[in-house]
C-alpha positions in Angstrom: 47.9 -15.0 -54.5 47.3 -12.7 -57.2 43.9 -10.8 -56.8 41.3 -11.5 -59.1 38.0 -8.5 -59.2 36.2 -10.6 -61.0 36.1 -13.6 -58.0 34.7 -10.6 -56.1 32.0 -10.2 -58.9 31.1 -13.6 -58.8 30.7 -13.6 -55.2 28.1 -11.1 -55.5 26.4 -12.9 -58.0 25.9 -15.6 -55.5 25.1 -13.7 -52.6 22.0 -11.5 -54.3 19.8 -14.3 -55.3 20.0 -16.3 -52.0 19.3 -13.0 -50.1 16.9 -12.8 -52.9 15.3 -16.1 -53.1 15.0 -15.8 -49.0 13.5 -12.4 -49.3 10.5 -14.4 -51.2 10.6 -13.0 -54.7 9.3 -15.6 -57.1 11.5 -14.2 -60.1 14.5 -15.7 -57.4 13.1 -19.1 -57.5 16.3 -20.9 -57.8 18.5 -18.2 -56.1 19.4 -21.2 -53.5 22.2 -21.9 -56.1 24.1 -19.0 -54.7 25.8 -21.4 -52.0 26.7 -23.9 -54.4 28.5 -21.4 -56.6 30.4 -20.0 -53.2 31.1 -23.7 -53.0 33.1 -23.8 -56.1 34.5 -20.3 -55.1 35.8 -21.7 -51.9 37.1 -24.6 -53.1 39.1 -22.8 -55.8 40.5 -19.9 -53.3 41.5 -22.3 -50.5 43.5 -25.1 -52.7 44.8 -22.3 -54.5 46.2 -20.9 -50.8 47.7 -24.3 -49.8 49.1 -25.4 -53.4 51.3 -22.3 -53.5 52.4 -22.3 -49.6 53.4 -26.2 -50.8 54.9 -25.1 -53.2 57.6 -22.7 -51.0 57.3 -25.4 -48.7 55.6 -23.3 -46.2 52.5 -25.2 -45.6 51.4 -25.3 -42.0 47.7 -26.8 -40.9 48.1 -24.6 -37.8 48.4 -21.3 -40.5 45.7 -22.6 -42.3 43.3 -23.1 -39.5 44.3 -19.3 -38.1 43.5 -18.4 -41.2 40.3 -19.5 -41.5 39.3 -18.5 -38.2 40.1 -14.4 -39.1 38.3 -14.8 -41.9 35.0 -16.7 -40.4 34.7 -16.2 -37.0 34.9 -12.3 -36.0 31.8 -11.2 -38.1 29.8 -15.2 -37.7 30.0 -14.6 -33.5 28.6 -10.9 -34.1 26.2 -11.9 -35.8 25.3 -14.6 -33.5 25.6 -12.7 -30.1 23.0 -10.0 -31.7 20.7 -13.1 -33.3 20.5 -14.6 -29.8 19.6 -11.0 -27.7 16.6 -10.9 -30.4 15.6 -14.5 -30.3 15.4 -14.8 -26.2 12.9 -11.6 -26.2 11.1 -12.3 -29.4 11.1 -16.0 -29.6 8.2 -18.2 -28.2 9.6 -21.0 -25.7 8.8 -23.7 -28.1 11.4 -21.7 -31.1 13.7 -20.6 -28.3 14.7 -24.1 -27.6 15.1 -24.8 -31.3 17.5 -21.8 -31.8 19.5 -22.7 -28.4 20.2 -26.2 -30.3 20.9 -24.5 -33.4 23.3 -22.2 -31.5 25.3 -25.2 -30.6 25.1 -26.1 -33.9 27.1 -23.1 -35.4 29.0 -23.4 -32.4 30.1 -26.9 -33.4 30.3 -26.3 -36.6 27.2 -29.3 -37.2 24.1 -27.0 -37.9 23.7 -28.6 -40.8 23.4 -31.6 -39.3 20.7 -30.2 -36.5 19.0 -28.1 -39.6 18.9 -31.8 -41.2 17.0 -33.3 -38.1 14.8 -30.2 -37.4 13.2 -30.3 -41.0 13.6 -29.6 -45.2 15.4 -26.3 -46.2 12.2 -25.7 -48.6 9.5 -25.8 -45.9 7.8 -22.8 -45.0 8.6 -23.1 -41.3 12.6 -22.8 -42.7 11.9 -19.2 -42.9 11.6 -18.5 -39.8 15.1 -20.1 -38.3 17.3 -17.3 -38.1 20.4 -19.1 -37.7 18.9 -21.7 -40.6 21.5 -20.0 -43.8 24.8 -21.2 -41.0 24.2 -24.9 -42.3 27.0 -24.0 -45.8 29.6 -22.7 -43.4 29.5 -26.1 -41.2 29.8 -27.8 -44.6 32.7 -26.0 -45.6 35.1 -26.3 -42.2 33.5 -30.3 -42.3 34.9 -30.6 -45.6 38.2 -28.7 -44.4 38.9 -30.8 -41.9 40.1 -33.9 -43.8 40.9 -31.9 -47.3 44.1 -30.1 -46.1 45.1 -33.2 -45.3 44.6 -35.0 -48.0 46.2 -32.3 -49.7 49.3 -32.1 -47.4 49.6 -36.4 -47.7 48.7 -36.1 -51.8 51.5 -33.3 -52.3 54.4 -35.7 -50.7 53.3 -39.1 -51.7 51.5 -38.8 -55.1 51.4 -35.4 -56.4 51.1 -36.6 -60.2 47.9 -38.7 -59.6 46.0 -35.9 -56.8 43.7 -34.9 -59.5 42.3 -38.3 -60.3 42.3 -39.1 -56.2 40.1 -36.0 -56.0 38.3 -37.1 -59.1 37.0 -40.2 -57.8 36.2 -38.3 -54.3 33.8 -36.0 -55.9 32.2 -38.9 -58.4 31.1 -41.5 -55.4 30.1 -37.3 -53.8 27.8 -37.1 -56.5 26.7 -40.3 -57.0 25.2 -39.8 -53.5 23.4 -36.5 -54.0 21.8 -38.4 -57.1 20.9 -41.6 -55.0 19.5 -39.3 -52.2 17.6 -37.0 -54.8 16.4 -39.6 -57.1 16.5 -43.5 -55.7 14.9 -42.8 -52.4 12.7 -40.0 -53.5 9.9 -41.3 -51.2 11.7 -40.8 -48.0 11.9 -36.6 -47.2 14.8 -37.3 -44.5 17.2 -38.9 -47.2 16.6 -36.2 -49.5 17.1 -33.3 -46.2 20.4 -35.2 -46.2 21.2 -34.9 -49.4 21.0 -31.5 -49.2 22.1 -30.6 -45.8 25.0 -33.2 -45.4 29.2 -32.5 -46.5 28.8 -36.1 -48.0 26.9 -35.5 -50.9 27.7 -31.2 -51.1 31.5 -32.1 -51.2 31.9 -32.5 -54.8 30.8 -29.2 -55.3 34.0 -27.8 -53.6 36.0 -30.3 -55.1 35.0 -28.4 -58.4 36.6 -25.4 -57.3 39.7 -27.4 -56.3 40.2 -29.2 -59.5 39.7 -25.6 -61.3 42.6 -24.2 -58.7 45.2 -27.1 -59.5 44.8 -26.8 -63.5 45.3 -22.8 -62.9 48.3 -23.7 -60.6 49.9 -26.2 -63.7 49.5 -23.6 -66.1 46.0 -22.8 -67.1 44.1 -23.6 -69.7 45.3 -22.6 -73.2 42.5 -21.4 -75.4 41.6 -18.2 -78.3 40.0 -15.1 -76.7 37.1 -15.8 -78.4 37.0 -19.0 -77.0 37.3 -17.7 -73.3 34.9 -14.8 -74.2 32.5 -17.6 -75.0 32.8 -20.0 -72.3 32.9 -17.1 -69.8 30.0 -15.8 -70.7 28.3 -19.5 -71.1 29.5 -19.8 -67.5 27.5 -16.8 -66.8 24.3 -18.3 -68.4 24.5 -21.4 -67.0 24.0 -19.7 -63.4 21.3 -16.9 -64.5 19.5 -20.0 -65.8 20.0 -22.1 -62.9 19.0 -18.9 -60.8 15.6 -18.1 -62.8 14.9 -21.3 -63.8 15.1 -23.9 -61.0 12.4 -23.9 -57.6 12.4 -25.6 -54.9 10.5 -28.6 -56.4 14.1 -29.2 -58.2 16.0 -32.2 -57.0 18.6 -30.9 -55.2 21.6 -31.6 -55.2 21.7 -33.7 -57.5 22.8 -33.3 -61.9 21.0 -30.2 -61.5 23.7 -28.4 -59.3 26.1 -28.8 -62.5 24.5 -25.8 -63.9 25.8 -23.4 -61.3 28.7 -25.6 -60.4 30.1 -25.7 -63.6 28.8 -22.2 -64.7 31.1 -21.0 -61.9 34.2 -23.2 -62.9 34.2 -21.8 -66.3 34.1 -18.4 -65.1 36.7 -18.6 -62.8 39.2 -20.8 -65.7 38.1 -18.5 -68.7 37.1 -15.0 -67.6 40.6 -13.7 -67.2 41.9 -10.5 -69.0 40.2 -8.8 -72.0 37.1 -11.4 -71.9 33.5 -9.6 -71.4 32.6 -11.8 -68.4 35.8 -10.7 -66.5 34.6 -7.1 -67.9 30.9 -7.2 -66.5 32.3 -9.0 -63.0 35.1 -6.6 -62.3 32.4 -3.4 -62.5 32.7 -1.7 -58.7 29.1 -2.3 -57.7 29.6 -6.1 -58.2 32.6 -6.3 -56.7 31.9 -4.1 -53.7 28.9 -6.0 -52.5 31.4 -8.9 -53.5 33.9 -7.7 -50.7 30.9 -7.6 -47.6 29.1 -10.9 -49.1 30.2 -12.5 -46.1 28.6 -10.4 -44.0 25.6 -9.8 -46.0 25.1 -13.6 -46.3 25.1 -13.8 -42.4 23.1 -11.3 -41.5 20.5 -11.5 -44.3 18.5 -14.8 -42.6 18.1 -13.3 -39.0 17.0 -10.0 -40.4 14.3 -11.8 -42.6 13.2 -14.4 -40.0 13.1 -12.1 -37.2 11.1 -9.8 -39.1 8.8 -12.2 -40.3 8.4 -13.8 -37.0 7.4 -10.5 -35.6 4.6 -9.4 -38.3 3.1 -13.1 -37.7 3.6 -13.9 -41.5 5.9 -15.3 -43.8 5.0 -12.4 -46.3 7.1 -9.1 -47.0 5.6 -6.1 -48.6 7.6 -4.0 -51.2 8.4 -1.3 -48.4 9.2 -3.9 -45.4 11.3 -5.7 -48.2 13.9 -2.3 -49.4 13.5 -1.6 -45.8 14.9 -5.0 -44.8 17.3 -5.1 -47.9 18.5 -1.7 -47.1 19.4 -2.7 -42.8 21.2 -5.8 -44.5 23.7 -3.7 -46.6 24.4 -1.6 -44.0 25.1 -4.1 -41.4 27.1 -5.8 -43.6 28.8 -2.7 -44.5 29.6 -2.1 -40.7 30.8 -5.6 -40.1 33.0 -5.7 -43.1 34.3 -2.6 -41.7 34.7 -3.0 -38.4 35.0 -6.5 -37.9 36.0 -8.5 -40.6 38.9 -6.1 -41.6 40.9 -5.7 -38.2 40.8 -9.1 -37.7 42.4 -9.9 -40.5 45.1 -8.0 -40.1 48.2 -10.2 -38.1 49.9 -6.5 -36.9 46.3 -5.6 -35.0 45.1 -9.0 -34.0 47.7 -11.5 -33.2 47.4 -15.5 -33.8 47.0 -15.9 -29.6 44.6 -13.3 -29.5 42.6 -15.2 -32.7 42.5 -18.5 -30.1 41.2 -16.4 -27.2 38.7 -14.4 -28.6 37.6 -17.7 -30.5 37.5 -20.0 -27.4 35.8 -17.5 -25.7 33.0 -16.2 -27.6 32.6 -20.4 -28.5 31.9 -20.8 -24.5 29.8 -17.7 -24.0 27.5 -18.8 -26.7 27.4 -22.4 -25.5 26.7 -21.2 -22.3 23.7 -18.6 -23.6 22.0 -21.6 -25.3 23.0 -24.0 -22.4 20.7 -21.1 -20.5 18.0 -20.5 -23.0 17.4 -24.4 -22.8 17.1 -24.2 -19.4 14.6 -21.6 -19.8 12.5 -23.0 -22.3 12.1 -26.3 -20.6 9.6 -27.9 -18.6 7.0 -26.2 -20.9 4.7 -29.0 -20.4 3.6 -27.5 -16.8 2.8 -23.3 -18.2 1.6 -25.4 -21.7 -0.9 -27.2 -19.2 -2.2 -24.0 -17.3 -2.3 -22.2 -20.5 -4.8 -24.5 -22.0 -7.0 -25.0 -19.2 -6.9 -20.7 -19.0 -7.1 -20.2 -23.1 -8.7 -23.2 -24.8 -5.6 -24.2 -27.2 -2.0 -23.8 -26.9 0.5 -23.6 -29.8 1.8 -28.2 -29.2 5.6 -28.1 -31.0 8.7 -29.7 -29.4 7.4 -30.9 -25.8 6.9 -34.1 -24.1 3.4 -35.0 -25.2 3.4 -37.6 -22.3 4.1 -35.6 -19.4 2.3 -32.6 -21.0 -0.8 -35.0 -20.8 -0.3 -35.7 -17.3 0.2 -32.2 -16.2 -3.2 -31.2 -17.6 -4.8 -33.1 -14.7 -3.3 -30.5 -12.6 -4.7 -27.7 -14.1 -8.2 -28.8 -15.6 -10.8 -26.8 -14.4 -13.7 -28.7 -16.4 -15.6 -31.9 -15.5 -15.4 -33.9 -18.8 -18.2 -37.0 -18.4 -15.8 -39.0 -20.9 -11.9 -39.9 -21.1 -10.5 -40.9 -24.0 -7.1 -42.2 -24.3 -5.5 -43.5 -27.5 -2.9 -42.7 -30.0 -2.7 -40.1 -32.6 -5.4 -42.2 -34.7 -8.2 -40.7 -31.7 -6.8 -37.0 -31.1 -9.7 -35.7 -33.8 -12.5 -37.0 -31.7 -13.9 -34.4 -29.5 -16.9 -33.4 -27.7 -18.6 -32.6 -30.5 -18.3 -36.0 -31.8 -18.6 -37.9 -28.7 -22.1 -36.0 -27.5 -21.3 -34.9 -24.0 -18.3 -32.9 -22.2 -15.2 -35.0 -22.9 -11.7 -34.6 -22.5 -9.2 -36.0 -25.1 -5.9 -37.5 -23.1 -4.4 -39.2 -26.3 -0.8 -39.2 -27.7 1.0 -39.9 -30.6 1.8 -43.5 -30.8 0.1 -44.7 -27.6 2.0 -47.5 -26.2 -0.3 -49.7 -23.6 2.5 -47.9 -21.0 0.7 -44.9 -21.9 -2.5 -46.4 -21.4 -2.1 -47.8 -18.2 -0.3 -44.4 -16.8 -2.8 -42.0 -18.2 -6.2 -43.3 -17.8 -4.9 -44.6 -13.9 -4.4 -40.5 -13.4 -7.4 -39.4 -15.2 -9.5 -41.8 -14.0 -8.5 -41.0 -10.2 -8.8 -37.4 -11.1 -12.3 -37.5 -12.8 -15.4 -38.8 -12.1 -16.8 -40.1 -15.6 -20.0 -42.0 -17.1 -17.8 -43.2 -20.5 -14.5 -43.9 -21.5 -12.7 -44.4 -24.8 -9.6 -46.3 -25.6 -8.4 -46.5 -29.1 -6.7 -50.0 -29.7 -4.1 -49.8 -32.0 -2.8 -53.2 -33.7 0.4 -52.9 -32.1 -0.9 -52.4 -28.4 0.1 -56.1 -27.5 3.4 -56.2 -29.6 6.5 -56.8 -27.6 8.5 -55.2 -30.1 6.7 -52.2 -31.1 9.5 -49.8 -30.9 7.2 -47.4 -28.9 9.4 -46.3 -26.4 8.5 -43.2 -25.5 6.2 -43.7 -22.7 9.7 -43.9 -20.8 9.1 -40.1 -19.9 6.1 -41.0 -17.6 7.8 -44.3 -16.5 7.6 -43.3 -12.5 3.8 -43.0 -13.4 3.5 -45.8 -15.0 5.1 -48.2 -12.6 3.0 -46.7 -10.0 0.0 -47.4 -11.6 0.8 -50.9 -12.9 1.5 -51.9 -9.6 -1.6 -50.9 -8.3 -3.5 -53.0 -11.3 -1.2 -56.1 -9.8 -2.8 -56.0 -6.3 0.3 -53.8 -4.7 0.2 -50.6 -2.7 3.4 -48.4 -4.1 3.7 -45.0 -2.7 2.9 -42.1 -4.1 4.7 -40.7 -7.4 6.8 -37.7 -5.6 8.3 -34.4 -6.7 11.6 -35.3 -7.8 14.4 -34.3 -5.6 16.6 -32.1 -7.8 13.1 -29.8 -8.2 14.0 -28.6 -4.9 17.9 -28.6 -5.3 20.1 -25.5 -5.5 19.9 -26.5 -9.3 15.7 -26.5 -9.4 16.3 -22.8 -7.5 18.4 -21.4 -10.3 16.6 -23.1 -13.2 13.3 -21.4 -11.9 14.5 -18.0 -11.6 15.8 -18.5 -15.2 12.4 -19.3 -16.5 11.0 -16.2 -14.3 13.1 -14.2 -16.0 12.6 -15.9 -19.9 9.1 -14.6 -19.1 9.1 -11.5 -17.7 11.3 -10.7 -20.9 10.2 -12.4 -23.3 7.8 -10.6 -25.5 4.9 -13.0 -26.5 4.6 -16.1 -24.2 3.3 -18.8 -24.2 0.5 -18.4 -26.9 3.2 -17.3 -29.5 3.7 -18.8 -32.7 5.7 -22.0 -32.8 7.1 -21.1 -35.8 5.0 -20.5 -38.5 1.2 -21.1 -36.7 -0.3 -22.3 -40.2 2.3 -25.4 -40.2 1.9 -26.2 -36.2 -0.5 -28.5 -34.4 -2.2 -26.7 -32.3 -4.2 -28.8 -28.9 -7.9 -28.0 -28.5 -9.5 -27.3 -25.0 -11.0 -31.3 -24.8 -7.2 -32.1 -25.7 -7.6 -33.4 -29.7 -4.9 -32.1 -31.6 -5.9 -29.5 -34.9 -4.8 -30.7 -38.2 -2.7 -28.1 -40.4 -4.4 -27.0 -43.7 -0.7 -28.3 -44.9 -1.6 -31.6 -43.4 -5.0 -32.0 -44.3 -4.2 -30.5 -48.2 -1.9 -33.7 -49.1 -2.6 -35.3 -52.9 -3.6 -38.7 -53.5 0.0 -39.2 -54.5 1.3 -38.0 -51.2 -0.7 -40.2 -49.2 0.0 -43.3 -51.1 3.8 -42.6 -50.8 3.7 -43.3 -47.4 1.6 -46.5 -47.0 4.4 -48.8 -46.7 5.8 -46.7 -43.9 2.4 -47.0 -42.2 1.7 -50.6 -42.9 5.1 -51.5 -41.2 4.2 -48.8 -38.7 5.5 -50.6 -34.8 4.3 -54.1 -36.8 7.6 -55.1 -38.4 8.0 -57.7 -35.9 5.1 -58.6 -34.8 5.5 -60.5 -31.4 2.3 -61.0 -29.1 2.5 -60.7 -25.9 0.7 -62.5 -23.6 1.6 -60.3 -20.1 0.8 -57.0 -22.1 -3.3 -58.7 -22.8 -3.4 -59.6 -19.1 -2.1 -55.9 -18.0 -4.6 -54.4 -20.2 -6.9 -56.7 -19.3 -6.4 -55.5 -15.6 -6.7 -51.9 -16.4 -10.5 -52.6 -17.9 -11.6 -54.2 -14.8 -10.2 -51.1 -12.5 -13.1 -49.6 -14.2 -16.1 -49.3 -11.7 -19.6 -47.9 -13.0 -18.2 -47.1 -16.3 -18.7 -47.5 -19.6 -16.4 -48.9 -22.1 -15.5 -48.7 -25.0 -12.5 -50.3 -27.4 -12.2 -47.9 -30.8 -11.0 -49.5 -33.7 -10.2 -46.6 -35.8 -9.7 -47.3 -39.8 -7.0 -47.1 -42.6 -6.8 -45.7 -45.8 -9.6 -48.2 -48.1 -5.9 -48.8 -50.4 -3.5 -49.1 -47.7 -6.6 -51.8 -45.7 -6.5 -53.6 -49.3 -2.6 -54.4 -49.1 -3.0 -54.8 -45.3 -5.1 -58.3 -45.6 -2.6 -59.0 -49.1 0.3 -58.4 -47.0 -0.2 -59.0 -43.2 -3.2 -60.5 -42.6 -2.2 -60.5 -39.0 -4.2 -57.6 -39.1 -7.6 -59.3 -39.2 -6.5 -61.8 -36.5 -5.7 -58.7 -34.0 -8.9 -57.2 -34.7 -10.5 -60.5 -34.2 -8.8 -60.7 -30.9 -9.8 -57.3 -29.9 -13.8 -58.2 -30.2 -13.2 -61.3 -28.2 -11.7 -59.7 -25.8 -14.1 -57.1 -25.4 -16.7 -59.7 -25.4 -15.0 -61.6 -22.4 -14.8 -58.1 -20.3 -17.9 -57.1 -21.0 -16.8 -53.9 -22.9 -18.1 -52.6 -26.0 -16.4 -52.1 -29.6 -16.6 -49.5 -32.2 -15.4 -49.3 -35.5 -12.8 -51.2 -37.5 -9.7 -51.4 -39.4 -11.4 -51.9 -42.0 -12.9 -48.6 -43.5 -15.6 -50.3 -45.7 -17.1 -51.6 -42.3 -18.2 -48.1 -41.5 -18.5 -46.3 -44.4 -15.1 -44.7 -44.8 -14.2 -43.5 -47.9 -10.6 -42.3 -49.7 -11.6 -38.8 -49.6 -11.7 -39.2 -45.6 -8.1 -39.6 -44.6 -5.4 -37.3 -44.0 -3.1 -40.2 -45.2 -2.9 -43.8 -44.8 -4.1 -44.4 -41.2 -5.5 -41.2 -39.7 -8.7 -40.4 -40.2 -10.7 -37.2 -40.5 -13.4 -35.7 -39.0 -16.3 -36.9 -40.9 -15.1 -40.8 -40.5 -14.4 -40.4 -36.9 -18.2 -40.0 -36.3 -19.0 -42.9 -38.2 -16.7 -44.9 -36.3 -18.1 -43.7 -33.0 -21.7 -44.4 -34.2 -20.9 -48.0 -35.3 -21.3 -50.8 -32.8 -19.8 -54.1 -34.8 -19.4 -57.9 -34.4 -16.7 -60.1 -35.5 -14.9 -59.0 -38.4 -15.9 -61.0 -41.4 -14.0 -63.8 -43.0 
């Protein structure tokens, strides 16, 4: 294949506005585009390899597998092994067990799809993920997988039509990335996918193979004028997309033809004694086009690891040439060193290729296999840290068992419980007029009910407790299954409300196997080493929950700053919210029914807490099986001889718009109201 300076060129000109754009300079806004023109780049460069090895008849998937391995592996696993020595010493437990996935991810070659489940490529947070920029190489050897392939299959059985087969694969490729950036622009996960996912980035590649096969037939016949202008309209079309786009920009979706086809007409037109070809081919461009690789992985963990360390997502002018600066040279050195011997066959044989690669694949799987380990069971430290500190950092734990472990460590002697679903967390003791302690979490099933108030309640001595009833606490099919965690505790205690005397929830047994002796020292050492603990940042602290001392959890300024649009976008997730069936069940009224007797010489109270005054409106349009829950709530608390605060609906107690974080959890202001409201029925 005949070297072309100028694909160096371009290569720079991809890599310098993502490092760019990730660096955090506004004038980069749209620098993301850099992937999608190495997209095109390596579409081009790798059906260009397999056309002209069909061509000799010397196309073999083994070869091209080998050969992709020498050129991604060497310098992805260095940068890897050194990303993972920083993250288990600088990392908090919460983002060490984030990476470890992540690590398995690269591993795997599916980071995109864990990057995908984890969160939004545009969210603050994103900066902070070392490993986050891996998620375009696991697109590329996804879409590898199947394309030689196709390519082998197309060559032998319908060589004449491969260009329209490839054709129709990129148009239904892009008619997804529209659908997921446009027609379901109300759900954020559709649009991660969009971005994240080889089914709707695929066509972008395809590009670059469609540009290789009309080089390969000949090329494209045109003036020199005409190529000077279409190369350097190629040109423009990426410093626009570059300059011009941010991350509110739908993407992928029609915009991505800007840079996508900017690159195509570049790599069709700028050939010899065109400007473009001219400004590409100069030997700055193409030098930091040869280590581009290796700047593109190293960039992200130099900029996340930094900014993790400063506590802030901001770089100053001299932390940023700094940082720039370290990035060129470790690129430099891995180029060097790394990339360049393993590319030769005479130094580094095919075997050797499979050995080093199988190994360094198990060593890293078995570092984030260990960093799991060593980052889990935070619930336990999370526990004693909050009854020592007053508020812990609440990311990626089990909320349930987190809950129950705070029993344990409690040192205070709240005079109130209460226990309810993320619709309660707010309410503290400040609200509630006496020392309470707030035992709620998200999406409280009556499983979690039953299995936290039975420990709290055996573990306190208290004047008032608090239950928030949620509409779906009697719905057999809820979908709130994650009280599962806390199962052993919850069959415990519902036996004990049905008259039976179970044994006492044990330690399990593997806690004091040869396993639970290794997994501890592990987690001695994480801590000994590791150089914040448990009150680190989870990730960026500004866009984290954080749990108060009385347990309620602290809304994000991100959270609390949504628009009026926002919130309405997600009412019809909230009104379907564990309702869509609604089944009633008769044995779940009973149970609860049970658990408020347990209650001796204390008082009681049922919280009905509000929604949004415009989601309540389509609420009694919609479902009025609202209004007959709430209805059955006040009877019910009129039969046990409990009392009621609150309602669903806001107007009842004098909630306003302005006092929601979004459709059904309220804020400070109307929690007080709703605890200071004693009501009847609800009205007809």
């Amino acid at each position: 294949m005949k070297y072309r300076p100028e694909i160096d060129g371009l290569r720079a000109l991809a890599v310098l506005p993502v490092i760019l754009f990730h660096a955090g300079l506004a004038a980069f806004s749209g620098g993301f585009v850099g992937v999608d023109i190495f997209f095109v780049i390596s579409g081009y460069l790798i059906t260009t390899i397999i056309l002209n090895d069909l061509k000799d008849n010397n196309f073999s998937i083994v070869r091209f597998y080998e050969r992709r391995a020498r050129r991604i592996l060497p310098a992805l696993f260095l940068v890897l092994f050194a990303s993972s020595a920083v993250a288990w010493v600088l990392l908090s437990a919460l983002d060490g067990a984030s990476y470890a996935k992540s690590v398995l991810g690269v591993v795997t070659f599916t980071s995109n799809f864990v990057f995908w489940l984890d969160g939004g490529y545009f969210e603050t947070v994103s900066e902070l993920k070392p490993l986050l920029h891996t998620w375009s190489l696991a697109v590329e050897e996804q879409f590898y997988l199947f394309f030689p392939v196709l390519m082998l299959l197309g060559y032998r059985k319908f060589r004449a039509n491969i260009v329209w087969v490839l054709v129709v694969i990129a148009a239904l490729s892009f008619v997804m990335a529209e659908w997921a950036a446009f027609f379901i622009a109300d759900n954020p996960q559709v649009r991660s996918a969009g971005f994240f996912l080889p089914f709707t980035r695929s066509w972008e590649l395809l590009i670059g193979s469609l540009v290789a096969i009309r080089l390969c037939r000949g090329g494209v016949l045109a003036s020199l004028a005409a190529r000077n202008i279409l190369g350097l309209a190629g040109l423009g079309m990426i410093f626009v997309a570059v300059f011009a786009f941010d991350s509110q920009t739908p993407f992928p979706s029609h915009f991505a033809l800007l840079p996508t086809i900017g690159t195509a007409l570049i790599i069709l037109y700028a050939d010899s004694g065109t400007v473009a070809k001219w400004l590409l081919s100069r030997g700055a461009l193409v030098g930091v086009g040869l280590v581009s690789y290796s700047a593109y992985l190293w960039h992200q963990p130099v900029f996340s690891y930094y900014r993790y360390y400063i506590r802030t997502t901001e770089i100053s002018p001299m932390a940023l040439v700094t940082l720039m600066v370290l990035t060129a040279v470790l690129a430099l050195l891995s180029w060097k060193f790394v990339e360049q011997p393993f590319r030769r066959k005479s130094l580094i044989t095919p075997r050797i290729i499979l050995y080093s690669g199988v190994s360094a694949s198990v060593a890293a799987s078995l570092f984030a296999v260990v960093l799991l380990v060593a980052t889990s069971d935070l619930e336990k430290p999370l526990a004693k840290e909050i009854s020592e500190n007053g508020f812990v950092y609440f990311g990626n734990v089990d909320e349930r068992t987190f809950t129950l472990d705070r029993l344990a460590y409690d040192n205070n002697n709240p005079t109130a419980l209460l226990v309810g679903s993320s619709r309660l967390m707010l309410v503290g003791s400040d609200i509630v007029g006496q020392p309470s302690l707030n035992l709620s979490v998200s999406g409280a099933s009556l499983e979690d009910l039953v299995a936290i108030l039975g420990a709290a309640n055996a573990r306190y001595s208290v004047e008032k407790i608090y239950i928030g009833v949620d509409p779906w606490l009697f719905n057999d099919h809820s979908g709130q299954t994650r009280w599962t965690s806390i199962e052993r505790q919850f069959d415990f205690w519902q036996a004990r409300l049905r008259g039976n005397t179970p044994s006492v929830p044990s330690v399990a047994e593997n806690e004091r196997s040869l396993f639970g002796g290794v997994k501890a020292r592990i987690q001695s050492l994480f801590w000994a080493t590791n150089a914040y603990g448990m009150m680190a940042p989870s990730g960026d602290p500004e866009n984290q929950l954080k749990k108060a001392m009385d347990g309620h959890i602290v809304y994000t300024a991100q959270y609390s700053s949504k628009t009026p649009a926002e919130i309405e976008s997600g009412f019809s997730m909230w009104l379907n919210y564990s309702m869509s069936p609604y089944t009633p069940s008769e044995e779940r009224r009973l149970l609860f029914e049970a658990l408020i007797q347990s209650f001796e010489n204390v008082e009681v109270y049922l919280v009905l807490s509000p929604y949004h005054p415009d989601l309540y409106a389509r609420m009694l349009k919609e479902k009025p099986v609202f209004l007959e829950i709430e209805d059955g709530f006040r009877r019910l608390a009129a039969q046990q001889g409990v009392r009621i605060l609150g309602a669903y609906d806001p107007a009842r107690v004098g909630c306003e718009s302005a006092e929601f974080f979004d459709g059904m959890h309220p804020k400070k202001s109307c929690m007080i109201k709703v605890l200071s409201s004693e009501l009847g029925p609800v009205r007809p």
